[in-house]
Residue, then its C-alpha position, 0 to 999 in steps of 0.5 A: x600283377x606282382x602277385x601273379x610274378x610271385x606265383x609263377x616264379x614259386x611254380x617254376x622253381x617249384x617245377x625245376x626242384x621236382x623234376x631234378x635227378x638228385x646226387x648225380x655221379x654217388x656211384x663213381x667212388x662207390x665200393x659195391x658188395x654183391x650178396x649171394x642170399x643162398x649163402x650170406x645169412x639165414x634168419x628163420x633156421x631153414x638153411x637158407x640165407x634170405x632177406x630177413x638176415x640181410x637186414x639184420x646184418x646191414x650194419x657190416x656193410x656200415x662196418x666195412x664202408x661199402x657203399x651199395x649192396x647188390x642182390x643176386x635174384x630173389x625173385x619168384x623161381x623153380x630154382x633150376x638155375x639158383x634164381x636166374x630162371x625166373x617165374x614171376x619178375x614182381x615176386x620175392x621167392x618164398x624161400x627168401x622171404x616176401x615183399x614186406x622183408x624186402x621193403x623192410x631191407x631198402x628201408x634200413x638201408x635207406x636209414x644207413x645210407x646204404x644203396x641197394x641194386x638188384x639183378x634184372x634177369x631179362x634175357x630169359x624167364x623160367x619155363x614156368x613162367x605164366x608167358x611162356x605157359x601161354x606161348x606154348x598155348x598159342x595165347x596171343x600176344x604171349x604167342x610171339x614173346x619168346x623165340x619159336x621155329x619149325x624144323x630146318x629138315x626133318x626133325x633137326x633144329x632150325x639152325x646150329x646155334x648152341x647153347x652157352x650150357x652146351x648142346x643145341x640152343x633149341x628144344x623142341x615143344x610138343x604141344x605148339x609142335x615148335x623149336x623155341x629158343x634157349x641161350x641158356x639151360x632148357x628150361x630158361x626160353x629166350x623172350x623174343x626182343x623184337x616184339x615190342x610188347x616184350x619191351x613194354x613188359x621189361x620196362x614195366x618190370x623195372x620201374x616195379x622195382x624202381x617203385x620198391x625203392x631199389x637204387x638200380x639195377x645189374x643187367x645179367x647176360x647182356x650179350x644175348x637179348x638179340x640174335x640174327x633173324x635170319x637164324x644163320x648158322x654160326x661158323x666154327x670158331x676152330x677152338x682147340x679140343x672142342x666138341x660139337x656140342x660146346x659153346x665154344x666150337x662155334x664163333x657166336x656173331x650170330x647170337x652175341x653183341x648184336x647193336x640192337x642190344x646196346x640200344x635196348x640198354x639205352x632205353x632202359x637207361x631213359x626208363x632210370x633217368x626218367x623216375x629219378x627225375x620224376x620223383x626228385x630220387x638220386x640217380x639210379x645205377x646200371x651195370x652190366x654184365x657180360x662177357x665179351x670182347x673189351x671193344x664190346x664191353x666198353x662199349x656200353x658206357x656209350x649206351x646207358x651203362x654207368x658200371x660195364x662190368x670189368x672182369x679182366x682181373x678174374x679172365x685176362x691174369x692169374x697168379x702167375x701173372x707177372x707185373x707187366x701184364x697187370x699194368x697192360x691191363x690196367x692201362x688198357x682198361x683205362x683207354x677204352x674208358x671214354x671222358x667223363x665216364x670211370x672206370x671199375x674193377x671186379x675182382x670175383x663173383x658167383x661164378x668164378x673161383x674165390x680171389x684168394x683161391x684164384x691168388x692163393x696167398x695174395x687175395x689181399x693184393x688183388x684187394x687193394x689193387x681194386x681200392x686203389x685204383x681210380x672209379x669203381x670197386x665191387x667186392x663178392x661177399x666174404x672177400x672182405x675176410x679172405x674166405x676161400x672155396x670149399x674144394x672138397x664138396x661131395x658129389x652127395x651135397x652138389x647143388x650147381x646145376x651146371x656141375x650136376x649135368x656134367x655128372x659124378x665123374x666132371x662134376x668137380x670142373x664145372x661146379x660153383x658151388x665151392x665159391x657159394x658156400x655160406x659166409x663165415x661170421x663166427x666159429x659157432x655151428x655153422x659158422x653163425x650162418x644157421x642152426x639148420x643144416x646149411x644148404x652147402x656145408x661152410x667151409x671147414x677152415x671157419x673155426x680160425x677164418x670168420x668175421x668175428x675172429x678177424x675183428x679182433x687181430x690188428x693186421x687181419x683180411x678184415x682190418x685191412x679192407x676196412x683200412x682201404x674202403x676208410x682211404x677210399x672215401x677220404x682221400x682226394x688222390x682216390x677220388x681225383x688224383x692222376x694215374x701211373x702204373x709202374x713195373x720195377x726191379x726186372x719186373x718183380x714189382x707193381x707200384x701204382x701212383x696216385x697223385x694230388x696236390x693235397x695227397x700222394x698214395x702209392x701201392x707197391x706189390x712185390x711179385x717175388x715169391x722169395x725174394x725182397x725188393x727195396x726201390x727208390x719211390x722219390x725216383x718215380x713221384x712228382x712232388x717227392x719233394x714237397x710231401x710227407x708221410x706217417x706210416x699206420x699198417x695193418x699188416x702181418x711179418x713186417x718186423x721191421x715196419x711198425x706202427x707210425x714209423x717214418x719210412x725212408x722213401x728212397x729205399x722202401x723195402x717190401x717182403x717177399x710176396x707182400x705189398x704196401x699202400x702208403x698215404x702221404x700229405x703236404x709237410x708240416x714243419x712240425x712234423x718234420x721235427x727230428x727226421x732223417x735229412x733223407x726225403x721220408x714219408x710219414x704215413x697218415x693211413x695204411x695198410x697192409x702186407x701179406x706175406x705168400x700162403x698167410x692165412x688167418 
């Protein structure tokens, strides 16, 4: 009897430990690195950046203190849209490598501790893809996975719908004698979710990947998986100096947002949960794109998204922006996050401009805005060295398709490809990237702007990023600490609280172009009283801050244009020892402050 007790009780702890989701809640903190790999590092000289490069270069994100690497597609494709248009969702696209180097990069990365997301693209499939391939044949059961419709009247489209590339969401198919469906470019047909065989295939797809050891997965384009079956119009949204054939002069109510997207994301959320459970894995990570309203982007927090994209600092503020509108957003953001979930900070991605070219001058601030506020922070590759778009690519070396359609002479409006250009290592050819010819050419400014010259200068783009992600990961105030945002001197400064009882950290950013502001932060601090600091900066024309200097706190003075991240702990009598009788603060890290137009 006690031998059968001791049995049971092995096999029911044994049960319990194998069927367990190990390191919940590792994503909370984390700092994500999105990795353009057209762009980032070319290891065979074709000048293409692929898996084979990533890998070598694993010990940066190690370097920086990021925490998880995101891929944008590598999967199988025509390339009509950089890899978004997919014709094999199990396969590594030559161009990037094969299987084995992407094995091989999860692999490393494993052994670093590094986390590793791709992009799922399920929306949409390339119209090379063998389903769709067999959908114009009439091959059943591919037959129903994409949207296909006959004509409304004569030969018109079935409906008005538009398409987020411009023109009609529908192109028509000789062969099937039908309109399908296209959200996005033609050539990217809308799978049909509806059909639950599409969403036995989708499930299949990621726990693929799940098997290939990836950490998760960013949902591109999440808005669009449904649509109104009852193909009804969409009513004109009145936008202003918009033509019939632009996305925006239609209101999308009928082709966006739809409740059946959130549930769908759920499930896929289940699908994670439950590998990771299985096979006793850390918690896999969603995040979600899309753009949408704040209502309905939060609201996927509540259906299985851990990271909801939030890409308010890139749509809702610019540079010209003044603190007031920062600490709305802010605040804003945060009340839409619900209990027990965190929020995020996305600064820049492949799609938008750079956020030193968005901010000129002030990349570093949008920089520490994003470390230092609670939950979440994703980086775009190179954002960590401050590098810039290339606004002078040729006509001749465009490759956006999205700029190649808008033509020679609207080309320059559309284009993302001066935010693509390849990363900016070292001021040998090419920028260290390749010694082919890169696909884009590198920015010019590489000679003085890249990572190895930024490794050697105290108070570069580089060290400072360095600086925050090494705070992120030790300070308790980052991780637990409260929350307050404050606008000061008639609204030329943010300074952003963030309280423990073990550590203060406060941001200040000066606003002013021209002018210096001086403020008294023991005014705005809980515990000014009980806390002291020892001032570490990386920063550039301070004169009058240097290393380990203590601060008077009740007359912190920030340049013009320049910004400050200071880090405080409990006092310590010994360290109190000949300081000003004045409240002072002896900074234990920090950072940085760059001056308007500095760049390295």
């Amino acid at each position: 009897m006690e031998s059968f007790l001791f049995i049971f009780c092995a096999l029911f702890l044994c049960s319990h430990v194998i069927g367990e989701i190990k390191n919940k809640d590792w994503w909370k903190n984390t700092v994500f690195y999105q990795i353009y790999p057209w762009s980032f590092q070319d290891s065979d000289d074709n000048g293409i950046g692929d898996l084979k490069g990533i890998t070598n270069k694993l010990q940066h994100f190690v370097d920086c203190g990021i925490g998880a690497i995101w891929l944008s597609p590598i999967y199988q494709s025509p390339m009509v849209d950089f890899g978004y248009d997919i014709s094999d969702f199990r396969a590594i696209d030559e161009r990037f490598g094969t299987m084995t180097d992407f094995t091989d990069l999860t692999a490393k990365a494993k052994q670093l501790g590094l986390k590793v997301v791709l992009d799922l693209v399920p929306n949409h499939t390339s119209d090379k893809h063998e389903w769709f391939q067999k959908s114009i044949e009439g091959v059943e059961p591919y037959d129903k996975y994409f949207i296909w419709k006959a004509n409304r009247t004569g030969d018109s489209p079935p409906n008005n719908w538009i398409s987020v590339f411009s023109g009609p969401a529908w192109d028509y198919n000789e062969k099937r004698k039908l309109w399908y469906f296209h959200q996005f470019e033609y050539r990217q047909p809308d799978l049909n979710y509806a059909n639950q065989d599409v969403k036995t295939e989708m499930e299949n797809v990621i726990k693929f990947w799940l098997g290939k050891g990836v950490d998760g997965f960013r949902i591109d384009a999440v808005p669009h998986l449904f649509e109104d079956d009852n193909l009804t119009d969409e009513p004109k949204s009145n936008a202003p100096n918009s033509t019939e054939r632009d996305y925006t002069y239609l209101n999308h109510i009928y082709t966006k947002d739809d409740q059946r997207t959130y549930e769908l994301v759920q499930s896929w959320r289940d699908i994670m949960d439950e590998w990771a459970n299985t096979n006793n894995e850390d918690e896999k990570v969603m995040m979600t794109e899309a753009y949408t309203s704040l209502e309905n982007t939060t609201k996927f927090y509540e259906y299985g998204s851990h990271i909801p994209f939030n890409f308010k600092f890139i749509t809702d503020v610019s540079v010209k922006s003044k603190p007031d509108e920062f600490k709305t957003l802010i605040e804003t953001w945060m009340k839409h996050t619900p209990e027990n979930y965190v929020p995020n900070w996305v600064m820049g991605n492949h799609d938008r401009p750079r956020t030193e070219t968005r901010y000129p001058g002030r990349g570093d601030q949008m920089t520490m805005l994003a470390m230092i506020l609670p939950g979440v922070a994703v980086t775009y590759y190179g954002e960590e060295i401050g590098m810039v778009d290339k606004t002078d690519i040729s006509w001749e070396d465009t490759q956006d398709p999205q700029a190649c359609n808008a033509g020679k002479d609207k080309y320059q409006s559309r284009s993302r490809d001066p935010n693509r250009t390849p990363f900016q290592w070292d001021n040998s050819k090419n920028s260290g990237f390749t010694n082919g010819t890169p696909w884009l050419p590198v920015n010019s400014n590489y000679n003085t702007l890249n990572l190895a010259n930024q490794k050697q200068i105290d108070n570069s783009h580089f060290k400072m990023y360095q600086a925050l992600t090494s705070l992120r990961k030790t300070s308790p105030a980052i991780k637990d600490g409260t929350l307050k945002t404050i606008t000061a001197n008639n609204n030329q400064m943010l300074v952003i609280l963030r309280e423990h009882e073990n550590e203060t950290i406060s941001l200040l950013i000066n606003f002013s172009d021209e002018d210096s502001q001086s403020i008294n932060l023991n005014s705005h601090l809980t515990n000014a009283d009980k806390m002291t600091t020892v001032v570490q900066l990386a920063g550039s024309n301070l004169p009058n801050i240097k290393w380990g200097e203590v601060i008077d706190t009740s007359n912190v003075k920030v340049p013009a244009s320049s910004s400050l991240v200071l880090v405080s702990k409990p006092k310590d009598n010994s360290d109190n020892a000949g300081t000003s009788q004045k409240p002072l603060f002896k900074f234990l890290l920090i950072v940085f402050a760059i001056l308007t137009y500095y760049q390295f």
